[in-house]
N, C-alpha and C positions, 0 to 999 in steps of 0.2 A: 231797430229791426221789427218790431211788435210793431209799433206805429205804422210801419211800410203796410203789415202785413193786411193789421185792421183795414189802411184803404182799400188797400185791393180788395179785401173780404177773403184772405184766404187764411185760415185758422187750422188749426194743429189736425182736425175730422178733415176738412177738405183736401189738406194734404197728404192724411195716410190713404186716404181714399184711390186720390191720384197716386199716387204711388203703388199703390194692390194692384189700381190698374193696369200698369207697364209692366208689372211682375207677369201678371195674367196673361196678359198679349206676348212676352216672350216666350214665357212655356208652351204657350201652344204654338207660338212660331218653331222652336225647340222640337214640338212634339212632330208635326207638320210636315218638316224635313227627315227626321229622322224615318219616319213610317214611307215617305215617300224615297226613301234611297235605299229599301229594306229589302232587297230582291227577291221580285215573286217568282212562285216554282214554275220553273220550265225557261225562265227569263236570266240572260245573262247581262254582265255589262258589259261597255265598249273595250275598257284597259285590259279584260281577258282575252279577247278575241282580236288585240291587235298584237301580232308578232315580228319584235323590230331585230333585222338583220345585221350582226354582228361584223364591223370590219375586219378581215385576216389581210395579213400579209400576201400580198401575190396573188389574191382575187380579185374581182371585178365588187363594185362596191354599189349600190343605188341610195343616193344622197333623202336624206327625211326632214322632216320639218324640225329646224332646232339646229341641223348640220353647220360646219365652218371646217374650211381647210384642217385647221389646228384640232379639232375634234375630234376628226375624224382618224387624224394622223395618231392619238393621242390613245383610242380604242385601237387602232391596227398595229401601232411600234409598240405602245407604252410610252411614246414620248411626241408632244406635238412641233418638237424642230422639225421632225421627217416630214410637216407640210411642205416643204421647198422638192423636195422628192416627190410629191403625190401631186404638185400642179407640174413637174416638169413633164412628168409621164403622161397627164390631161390636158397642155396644151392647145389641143385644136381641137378640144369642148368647152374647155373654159375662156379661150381667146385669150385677151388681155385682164382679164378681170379675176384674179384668184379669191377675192374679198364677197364674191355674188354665186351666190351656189342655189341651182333652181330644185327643189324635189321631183325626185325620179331621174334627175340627171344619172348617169352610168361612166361610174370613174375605175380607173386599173390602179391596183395597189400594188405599187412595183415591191420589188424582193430587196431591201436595201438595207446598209446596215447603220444600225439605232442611232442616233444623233439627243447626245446628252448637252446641257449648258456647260459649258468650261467657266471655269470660275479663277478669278485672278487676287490675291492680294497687293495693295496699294504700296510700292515702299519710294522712301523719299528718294526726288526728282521726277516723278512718274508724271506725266499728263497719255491723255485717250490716243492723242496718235502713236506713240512711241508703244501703249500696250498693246492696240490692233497691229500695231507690224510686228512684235514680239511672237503675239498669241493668234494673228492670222496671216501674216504674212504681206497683209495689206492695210494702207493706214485709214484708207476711207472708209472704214464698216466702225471707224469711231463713232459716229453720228446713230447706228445703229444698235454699240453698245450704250451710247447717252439715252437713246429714245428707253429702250431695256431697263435701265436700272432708276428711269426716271429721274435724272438729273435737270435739279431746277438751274445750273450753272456748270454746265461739262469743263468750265476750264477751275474750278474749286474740287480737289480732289483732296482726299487726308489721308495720312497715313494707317497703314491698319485697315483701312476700307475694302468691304469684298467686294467686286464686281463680277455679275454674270457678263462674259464673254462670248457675242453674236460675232460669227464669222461670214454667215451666209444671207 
């Protein structure tokens, strides 16, 4: 390592040297930001002065930047299943596309009630159609409790296993 160093000509002074120097350049990079994000008097910043409108139940809602069906459902219920609720009420604003939400869109948050995940234990003989027509009535929202609970092989189920149960 010595050997290396002597080529290069770089020795134990030239590198505390270089080294003070990168101390130096970040302290006052450090110093730099801090003095410039230090609010002058009379000046505010942007996060105080922006005020973001809370979803309720049964009001009209104005979509923000960051918004998703499911998010929005999630500040208005407490629970983001009621997005199935909050596109069927917006329809013929949102067209077909419940997944594209533009800011400043104006959506109705219907008055509905709370939509929790139903959850199922696995017992033997069980496969995903026989629990969606168990637990929904219908056997083709298997596909949609396999997408759910992330199954890499919906036809491998164990016993004991919990499943969140999508009905809608």
């Amino acid at each position: 390592m010595k050997d290396l160093l002597k080529r290069i000509k770089l020795n134990e002074q030239n590198i505390s040297m270089a080294l003070g120097l990168v101390v130096v350049l970040l302290v006052v990079g450090l110093l730099y930001n801090y003095f410039k994000s230090v609010n002058k008097k009379g000046e505010t910043t942007s996060t105080s002065t922006v005020k973001v409108e809370e979803p309720v139940a049964g009001n009209d809602y104005t979509v923000v930047a960051g918004d998703s069906l499911w998010t929005v459902s999630e500040k208005a219920y407490g629970s983001g299943y009621n997005w199935v609720d909050v596109y069927a009420a917006n329809k013929d604003v949102l067209d077909a596309h419940p997944d594209l939400l533009f800011v400043g869109t104006k959506l109705v948050l219907p008055k509905v009630e709370v939509k929790q995940p139903v959850s199922y234990t696995v017992t033997p003989g069980d496969n995903l159609w026989n629990i969606s027509v168990k637990s929904c009535g219908n056997g083709y929202t298997w596909v949609k409790t396999a997408r759910e609970n992330k199954l890499a092989n919906p036809n491998l189920l164990y016993v004991g296993q919990v499943l969140k149960i999508v009905c809608n």
